[in-house]
Structure formats: structure tokens, C-alpha cells
C-alpha positions in Angstrom: 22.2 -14.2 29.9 19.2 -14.9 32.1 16.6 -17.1 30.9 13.6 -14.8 29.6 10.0 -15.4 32.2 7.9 -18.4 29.9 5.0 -15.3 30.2 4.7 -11.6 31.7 2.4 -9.3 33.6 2.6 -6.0 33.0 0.4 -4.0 35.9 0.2 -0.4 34.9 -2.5 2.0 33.3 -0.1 3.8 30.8 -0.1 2.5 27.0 2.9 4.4 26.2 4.5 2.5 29.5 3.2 -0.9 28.6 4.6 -0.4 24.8 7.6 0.7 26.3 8.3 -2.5 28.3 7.0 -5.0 25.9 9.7 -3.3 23.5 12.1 -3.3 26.0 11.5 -6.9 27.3 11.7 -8.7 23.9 14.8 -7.2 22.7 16.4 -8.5 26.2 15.0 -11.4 25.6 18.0 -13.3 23.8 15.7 -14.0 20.9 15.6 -12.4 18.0 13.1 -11.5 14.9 9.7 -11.7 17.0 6.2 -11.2 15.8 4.3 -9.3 17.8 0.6 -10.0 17.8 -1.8 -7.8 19.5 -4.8 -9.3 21.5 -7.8 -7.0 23.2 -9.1 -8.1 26.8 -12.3 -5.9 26.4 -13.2 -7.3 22.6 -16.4 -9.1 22.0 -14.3 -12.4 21.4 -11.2 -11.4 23.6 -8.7 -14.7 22.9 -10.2 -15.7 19.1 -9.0 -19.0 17.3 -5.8 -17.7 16.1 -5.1 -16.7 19.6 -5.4 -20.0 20.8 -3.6 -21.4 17.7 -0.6 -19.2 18.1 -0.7 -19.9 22.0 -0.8 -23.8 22.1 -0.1 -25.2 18.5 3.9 -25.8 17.6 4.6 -25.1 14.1 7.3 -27.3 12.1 8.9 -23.8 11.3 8.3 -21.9 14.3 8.6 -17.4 14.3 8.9 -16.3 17.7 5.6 -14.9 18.7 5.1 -12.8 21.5 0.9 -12.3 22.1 0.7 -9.3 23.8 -2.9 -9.6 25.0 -4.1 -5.4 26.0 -6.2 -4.7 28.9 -6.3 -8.2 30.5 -7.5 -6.9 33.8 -10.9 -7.3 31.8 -10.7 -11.0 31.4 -13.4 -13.2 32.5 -13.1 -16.0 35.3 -13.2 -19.0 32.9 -10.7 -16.9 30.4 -8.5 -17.0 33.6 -9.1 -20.6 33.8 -8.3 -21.7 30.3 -4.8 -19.7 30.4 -3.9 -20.9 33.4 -4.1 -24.6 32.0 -2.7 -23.3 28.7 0.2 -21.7 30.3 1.8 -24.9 31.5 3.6 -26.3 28.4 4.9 -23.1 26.7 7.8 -23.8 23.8 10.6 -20.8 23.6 9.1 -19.5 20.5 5.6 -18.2 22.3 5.7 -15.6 24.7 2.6 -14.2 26.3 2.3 -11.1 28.1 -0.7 -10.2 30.2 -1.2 -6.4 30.1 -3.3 -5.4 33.4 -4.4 -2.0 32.7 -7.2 -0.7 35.2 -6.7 2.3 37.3 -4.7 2.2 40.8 -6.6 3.6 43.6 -3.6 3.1 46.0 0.1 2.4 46.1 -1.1 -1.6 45.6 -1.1 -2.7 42.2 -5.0 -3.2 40.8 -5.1 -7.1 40.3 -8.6 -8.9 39.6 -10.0 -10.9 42.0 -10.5 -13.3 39.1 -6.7 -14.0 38.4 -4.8 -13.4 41.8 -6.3 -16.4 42.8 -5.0 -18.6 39.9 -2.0 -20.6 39.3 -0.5 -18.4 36.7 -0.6 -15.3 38.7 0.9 -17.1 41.7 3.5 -18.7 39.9 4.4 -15.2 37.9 4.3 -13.7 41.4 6.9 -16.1 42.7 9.4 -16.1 40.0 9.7 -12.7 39.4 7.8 -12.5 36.3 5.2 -9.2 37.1 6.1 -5.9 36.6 4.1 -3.2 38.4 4.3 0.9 37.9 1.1 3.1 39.0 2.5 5.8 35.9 5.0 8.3 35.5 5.4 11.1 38.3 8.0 13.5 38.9 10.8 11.2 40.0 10.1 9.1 37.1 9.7 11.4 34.9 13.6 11.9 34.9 14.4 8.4 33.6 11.6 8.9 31.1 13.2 12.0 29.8 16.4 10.4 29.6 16.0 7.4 28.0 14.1 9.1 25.6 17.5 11.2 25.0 19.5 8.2 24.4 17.3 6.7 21.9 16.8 9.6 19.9 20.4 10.7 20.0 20.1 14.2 21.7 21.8 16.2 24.8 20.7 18.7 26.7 22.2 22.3 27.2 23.0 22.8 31.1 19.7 23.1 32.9 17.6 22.0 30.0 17.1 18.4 31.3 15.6 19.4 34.4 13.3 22.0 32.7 11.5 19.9 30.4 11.1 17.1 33.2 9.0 19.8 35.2 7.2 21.0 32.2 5.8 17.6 31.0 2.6 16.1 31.8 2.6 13.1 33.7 0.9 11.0 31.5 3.3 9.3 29.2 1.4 9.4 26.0 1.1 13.3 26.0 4.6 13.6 27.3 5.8 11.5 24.2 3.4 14.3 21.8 5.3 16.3 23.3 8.7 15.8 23.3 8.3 14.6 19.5 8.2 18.4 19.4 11.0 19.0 21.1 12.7 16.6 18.8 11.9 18.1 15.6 12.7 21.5 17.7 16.6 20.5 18.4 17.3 19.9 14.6 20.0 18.4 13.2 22.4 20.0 16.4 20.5 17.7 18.5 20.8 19.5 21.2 17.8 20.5 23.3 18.0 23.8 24.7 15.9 25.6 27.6 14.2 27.5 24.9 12.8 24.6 23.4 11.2 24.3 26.8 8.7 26.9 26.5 7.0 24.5 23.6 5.4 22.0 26.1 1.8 22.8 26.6 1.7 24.1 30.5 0.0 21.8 33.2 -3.7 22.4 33.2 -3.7 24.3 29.4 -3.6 22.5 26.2 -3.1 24.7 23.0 -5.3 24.1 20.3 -2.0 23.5 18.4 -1.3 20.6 20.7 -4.8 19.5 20.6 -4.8 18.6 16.6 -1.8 17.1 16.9 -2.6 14.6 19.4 -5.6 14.1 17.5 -4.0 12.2 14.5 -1.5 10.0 16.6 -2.9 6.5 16.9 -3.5 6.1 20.9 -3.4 9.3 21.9 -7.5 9.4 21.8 -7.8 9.1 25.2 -4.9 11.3 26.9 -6.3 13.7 23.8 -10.2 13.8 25.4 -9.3 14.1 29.0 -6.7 16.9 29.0 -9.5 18.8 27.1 -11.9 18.5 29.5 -9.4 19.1 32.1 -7.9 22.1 31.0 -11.6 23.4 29.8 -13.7 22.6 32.9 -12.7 26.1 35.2 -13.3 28.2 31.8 -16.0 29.5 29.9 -17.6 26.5 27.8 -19.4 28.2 25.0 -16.4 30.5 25.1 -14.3 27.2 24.5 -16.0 25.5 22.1 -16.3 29.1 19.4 -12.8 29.6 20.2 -12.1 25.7 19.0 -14.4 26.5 15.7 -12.9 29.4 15.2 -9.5 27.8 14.9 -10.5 24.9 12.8 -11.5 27.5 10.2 -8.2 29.1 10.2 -6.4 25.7 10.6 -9.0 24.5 7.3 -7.5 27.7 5.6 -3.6 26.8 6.7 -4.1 22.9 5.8 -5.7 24.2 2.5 -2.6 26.0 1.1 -0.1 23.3 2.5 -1.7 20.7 0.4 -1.7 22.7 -2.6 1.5 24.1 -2.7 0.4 27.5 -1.2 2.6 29.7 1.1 0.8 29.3 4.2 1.5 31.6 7.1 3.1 30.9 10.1 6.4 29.6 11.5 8.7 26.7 9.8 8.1 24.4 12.9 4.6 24.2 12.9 4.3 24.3 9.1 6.5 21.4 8.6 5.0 19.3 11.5 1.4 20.1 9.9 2.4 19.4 6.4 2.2 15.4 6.0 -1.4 15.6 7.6 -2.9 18.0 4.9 -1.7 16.3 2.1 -3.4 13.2 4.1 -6.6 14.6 4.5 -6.6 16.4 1.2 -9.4 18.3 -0.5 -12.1 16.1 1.3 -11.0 16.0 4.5 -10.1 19.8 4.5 -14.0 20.0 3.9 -15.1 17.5 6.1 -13.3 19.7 9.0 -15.1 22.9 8.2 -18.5 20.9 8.0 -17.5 19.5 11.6 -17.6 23.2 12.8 -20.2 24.5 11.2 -22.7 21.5 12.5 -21.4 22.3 15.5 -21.9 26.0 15.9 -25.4 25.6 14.1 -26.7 22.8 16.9 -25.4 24.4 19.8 -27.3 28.1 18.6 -30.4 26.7 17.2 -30.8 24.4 20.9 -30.8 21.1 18.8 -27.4 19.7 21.2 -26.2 21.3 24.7 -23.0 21.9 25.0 -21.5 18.8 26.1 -23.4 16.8 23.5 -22.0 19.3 20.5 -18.2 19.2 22.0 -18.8 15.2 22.4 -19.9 15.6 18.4 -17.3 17.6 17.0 -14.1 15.8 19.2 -15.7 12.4 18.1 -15.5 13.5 14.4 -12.4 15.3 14.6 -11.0 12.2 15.7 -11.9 9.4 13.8 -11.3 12.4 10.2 -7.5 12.6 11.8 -6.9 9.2 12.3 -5.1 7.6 9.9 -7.6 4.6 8.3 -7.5 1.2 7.9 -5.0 0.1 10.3 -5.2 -2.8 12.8 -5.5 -2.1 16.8 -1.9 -1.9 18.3 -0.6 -3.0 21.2 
């Protein structure tokens, strides 16, 4: 077996991607039983004390570590300078990767002007240690698809494969939302049919279905708020934003009778995919979601918020009532 890079950059502005590869890259990494400790490039205090400690510290009974350190690309010059020297006398058991997240505007991966003059970056260049994707597209979108497959077990029927590869968005966190429903579609047969197909949100149109289901997956904030405004922004907006009260009423109703044993309406699918979320939010947050509706309704027809400002309001409360609480950023 190869001997595993002493530290990684990953150059790509997909999470779901960058999750992917860190995953992939430890488990080839001959080690086993890593820790893996997320670190934040655009935090206040972006590589704390226990960053450092972890990074250049040997411990008499050492866990591998791997510090995953999120959204490098907005690192500092002297942050640049302090890793590079840090870098230099790396034991087995630590294994940094750099995540470079910013936007490509080009085929040529986006690399600070800060780090690709510095030693670490050279020397990762060199060796073979940077990997580089601008995001899924089309082509890629195939091996997405398929070694999402393998890892969940299923097979397609003839034709299905190819379907669902032309239906999915191209951003891999919304393509993961949705082929969880696929998933959950193909049962305990575990075979995905081209019926199944017809539950991906089409390009440019995301269901209001889709929409609260992204909203409670961890990450998905981001992919969530931009397919809204992209699938929104050739339509009606006050049309948008009644229809989207309109349906958290009937979702508060639905959610309501799920987490009190009720028969709610609608089909076995959806109802078992919305189940563990009501009993979540509970009487409270049931409430709290028909409060976000009705303040937002009532400040966009009195005048007190615009449009934008009262869809800004209600997304930004949707969000952080759906997420679940207390937990730790993730890499």
C-alpha cells in the first residue's frame, strides 16, 4: 500500500464533495480508528489552541487525528506562514487537510495568492498531494450516482440509472436530498425503478415538499436558499411567498397529527419521511411555524417588510426552528 500524503488539499466548492473525499481518503489511508476534528477558515479564531496542540504536540498515547480545517481558501498570509513552518515535522498519527472552497471562475482551480506562493502548497503540488474538482456536472454525475448505489446496496431497473443522472441537480448536496428519497422510495427490494424517477424535484422547480426537507438537514442551508431564489426569481413573488404560507399551515396541520398519534393525510412515503421531524419539533415548534407565517403575511400587508426582507425573515426562521440544536459545526 502507498504511503498516505503527510497533509491534503482539497480544491473544490462542494461540501458534500469535500466530505466525500475526506471519508474516502482516510479509510485508504492504512490507518485505522481516526478522529476527525473539524476546523473553520472563516471563524473569528480560525486555528485556536487545541488546533495547534493537536497539530504539533505528540501525545504518549497517540489517536490518529485527521484536522480537517473547512474553507481554508479564507486563511490569512501569516496563517499561511505559521502552517507552512508547522507542516515540516508531521508524526503518522496527524493528518491535516486543507479544504479550499471558494468559487471557480474558470477550468483553473481558485488558489489564494496567499498560499500558492508558500512551501506547503509547492511541495503538495509536487508530490501529488492536491486534489482539484470544480463540482459535479453531467459526466460526473454518473459516478456520483453510482457510487452512491454501491454504498447503499441498490440496482437499478434497465434505463433507471441513466434517468435519475439527468434528473438530479448538479449540486451535490441537493442531489444527496434527493436521492435519500429515492432510497427510502426502492424499499426493502432495493431496486430503483424509472418511476421512482419522477420524485426528483425538476431543474429550475423546487417543491415546497423538497424545500422543508432540505431545511432540517445540517448543511444543506445554503443549496436550500439558493435553489429558492432560483427557481422563484421568473415567477410571481407575492404569489410565492402566500403560496409558501399557505403550505406551512397545512404542513403545521399534517406535523400536528403525526406527533400526536393522529391519522394524517397523505401518502406513506411522505408521511414516514416527515414523521421523526414532528415528534422533534413537537407542540412548540408546530407553533412556532405557524407564528413564522403569520408574521410574515402580516409585515408584508401592513408595508412594515418588502418582499425580500419578509422571505429573508421567514427562510431564516424556518431554518434555524428545523435544525436540529446543539450540535457542533461539521466538516
Amino acid at each position: 500500500m502507498a504511503e498516505r500524503p503527510r497533509y491534503l488539499f482539497l480544491i473544490c466548492p462542494d461540501p458534500q464533495l469535500i466530505k466525500a473525499q475526506v471519508d474516502e481518503r482516510l479509510k485508504a489511508s492504512g490507518q485505522e480508528g481516526w478522529e476527525t476534528k473539524p476546523f473553520w477558515g472563516d471563524d473569528d479564531d480560525p486555528l485556536p489552541p487545541a488546533f495547534w496542540t493537536d497539530l504539533t504536540i505528540k501525545s504518549l498515547f497517540p489517536q490518529p487525528k485527521a484536522l480537517v480545517l473547512r474553507r481554508a481558501h479564507a486563511l490569512k498570509a501569516d496563517q499561511w506562514d505559521k502552517l507552512d513552518a508547522s507542516v515540516k515535522g508531521l508524526g503518522r498519527e496527524i493528518f491535516p487537510i486543507f479544504c479550499l472552497e471558494g468559487e471557480w471562475k474558470g477550468k483553473k482551480a481558485p488558489i489564494p495568492p496567499a498560499l500558492s506562493r508558500r512551501g506547503l502548497y509547492k511541495k503538495a503540488r509536487d508530490a501529488g498531494w492536491v486534489w482539484e474538482s470544480p463540482g459535479l456536472d453531467q459526466r460526473s454525475l454518473t459516478d456520483f450516482v453510482k457510487g452512491w448505489a454501491a454504498k447503499a446496496g441498490l440496482t437499478f431497473e434497465p434505463g433507471a440509472g441513466q434517468a435519475l443522472t439527468m434528473a438530479l441537480p448538479t449540486d451535490a448536496v441537493a442531489a444527496r436530498l434527493e436521492l435519500d428519497k429515492i432510497e427510502l422510495a426502492a424499499g426493502d427490494e432495493k431496486v430503483v425503478r424509472k418511476e421512482h424517477v419522477s420524485l426528483v424535484a425538476r431543474t429550475g422547480e423546487m417543491p415546497f415538499f423538497d424545500l422543508m426537507d432540505a431545511l432540517a438537514q445540517p448543511g444543506a442551508e445554503a443549496s436550500v436558499w439558493r435553489r429558492v431564489i432560483d427557481d422563484h426569481s421568473k415567477s410571481a413573488k407575492d404569489q410565492m411567498l402566500f403560496n409558501l404560507i399557505g403550505f406551512l399551515a397545512s404542513q403545521a396541520r399534517m406535523y400536528w397529527l403525526l406527533a400526536h398519534g393522529g391519522k394524517a393525510a397523505g401518502s406513506p412515503y411522505m408521511l414516514q419521511k416527515k414523521a421523526p421531524l414532528a415528534k422533534r419539533l413537537g407542540a412548540r415548534g408546530i407553533a412556532r411555524m405557524i407564528d413564522l407565517a403569520m408574521e410574515a403575511e402580516l409585515s408584508l400587508k401592513t408595508g412594515e417588510r418588502k418582499y425580500e426582507e419578509a422571505l429573508d425573515m421567514l427562510m431564516a426562521g424556518l431554518i434555524d426552528l428545523f435544525q436540529p440544536k446543539a450540535q457542533p459545526r461539521r466538516y
